[in-house]
C-alpha positions as CSV (number, residue, x, y, z in Angstrom):
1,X,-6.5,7.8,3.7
2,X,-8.4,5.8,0.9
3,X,-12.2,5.6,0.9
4,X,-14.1,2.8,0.1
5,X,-16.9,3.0,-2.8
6,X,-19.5,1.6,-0.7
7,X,-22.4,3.5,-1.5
8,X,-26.0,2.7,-0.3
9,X,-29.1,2.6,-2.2
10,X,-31.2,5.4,-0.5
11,X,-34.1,3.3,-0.9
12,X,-33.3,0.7,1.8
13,X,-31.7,3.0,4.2
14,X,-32.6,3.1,7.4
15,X,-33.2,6.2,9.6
16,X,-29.9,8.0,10.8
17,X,-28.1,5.1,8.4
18,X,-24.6,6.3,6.9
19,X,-25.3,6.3,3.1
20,X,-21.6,6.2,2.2
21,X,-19.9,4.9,5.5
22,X,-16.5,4.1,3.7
23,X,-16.3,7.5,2.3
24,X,-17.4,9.0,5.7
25,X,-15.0,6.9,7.9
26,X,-12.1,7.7,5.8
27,X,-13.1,11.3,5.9
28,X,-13.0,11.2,9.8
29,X,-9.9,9.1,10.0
30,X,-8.0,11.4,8.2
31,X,-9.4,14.8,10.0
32,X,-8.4,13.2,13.5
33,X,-5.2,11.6,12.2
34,X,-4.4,15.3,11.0
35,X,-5.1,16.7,14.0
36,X,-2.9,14.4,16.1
37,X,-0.4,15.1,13.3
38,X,-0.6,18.7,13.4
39,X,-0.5,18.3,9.4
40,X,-2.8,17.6,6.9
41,X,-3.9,14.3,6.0
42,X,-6.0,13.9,2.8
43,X,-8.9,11.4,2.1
44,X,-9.1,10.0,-1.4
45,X,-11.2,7.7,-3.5
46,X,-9.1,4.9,-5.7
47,X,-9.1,5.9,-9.6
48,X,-11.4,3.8,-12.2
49,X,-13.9,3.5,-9.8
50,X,-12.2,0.8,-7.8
51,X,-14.6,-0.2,-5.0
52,X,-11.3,-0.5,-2.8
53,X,-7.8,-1.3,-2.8
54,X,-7.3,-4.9,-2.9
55,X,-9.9,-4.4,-6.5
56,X,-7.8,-1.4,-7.5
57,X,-4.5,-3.7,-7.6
58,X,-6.5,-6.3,-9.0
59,X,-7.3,-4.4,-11.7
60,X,-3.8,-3.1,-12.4
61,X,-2.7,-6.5,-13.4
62,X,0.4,-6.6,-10.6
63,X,1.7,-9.9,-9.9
64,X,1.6,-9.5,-6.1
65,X,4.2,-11.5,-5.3
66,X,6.7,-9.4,-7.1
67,X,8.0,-6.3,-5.0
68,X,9.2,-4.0,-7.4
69,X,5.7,-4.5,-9.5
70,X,3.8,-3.8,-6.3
71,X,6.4,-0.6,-5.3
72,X,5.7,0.5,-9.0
73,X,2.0,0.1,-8.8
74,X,1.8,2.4,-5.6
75,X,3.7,5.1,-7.3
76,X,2.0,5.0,-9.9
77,X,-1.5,5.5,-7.6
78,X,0.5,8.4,-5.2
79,X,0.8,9.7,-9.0
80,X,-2.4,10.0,-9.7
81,X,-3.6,11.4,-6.4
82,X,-0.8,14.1,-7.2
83,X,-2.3,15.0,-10.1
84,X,-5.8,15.1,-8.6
85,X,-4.3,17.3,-6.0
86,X,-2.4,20.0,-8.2
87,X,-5.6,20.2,-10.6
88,X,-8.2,20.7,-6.9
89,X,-5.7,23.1,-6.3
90,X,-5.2,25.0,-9.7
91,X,-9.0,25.3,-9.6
92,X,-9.6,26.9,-6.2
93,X,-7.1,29.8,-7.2
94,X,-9.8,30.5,-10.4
């Protein structure tokens, strides 16, 4: 599940208002989606700061009308969430 970088500024939040709702839903998505599952789903932020996905591929440069350069882009994300993964998981066996 990939959350959206859509961060509030504290100062204008209301009472009770979600200061990272993207973040949050994508959280929640994923726990219930696990559950249902009966597997673990994982909730991840885009790399580079992307605020989402459609800005992520933009960023990459992918002509999104070709296939094989879209297929190569979204390895090369599952990649990096890989990584991420193997180094959160190296560090909680310190």
């Amino acid at each position: 599940m990939i959350g959206e970088r859509d961060q509030k500024d504290p100062k204008t939040l209301k009472s009770g208002q979600d200061p990272w709702p993207g973040w949050s839903g994508a959280k929640s998505v994923a726990e219930g989606l696990g559950k249902k599952l009966g597997r673990i789903v994982s909730a991840k932020l885009l790399p580079d700061g992307a605020k989402d996905l459609r800005a992520w591929l933009a960023g990459t440069g992918v002509d999104v009308t070709n296939a094989e350069e879209c297929r190569q882009a979204g390895q090369a994300l599952m990649d990096v969430f890989s990584t991420r993964e193997a180094a959160e998981a190296a560090r909680e066996t310190k």
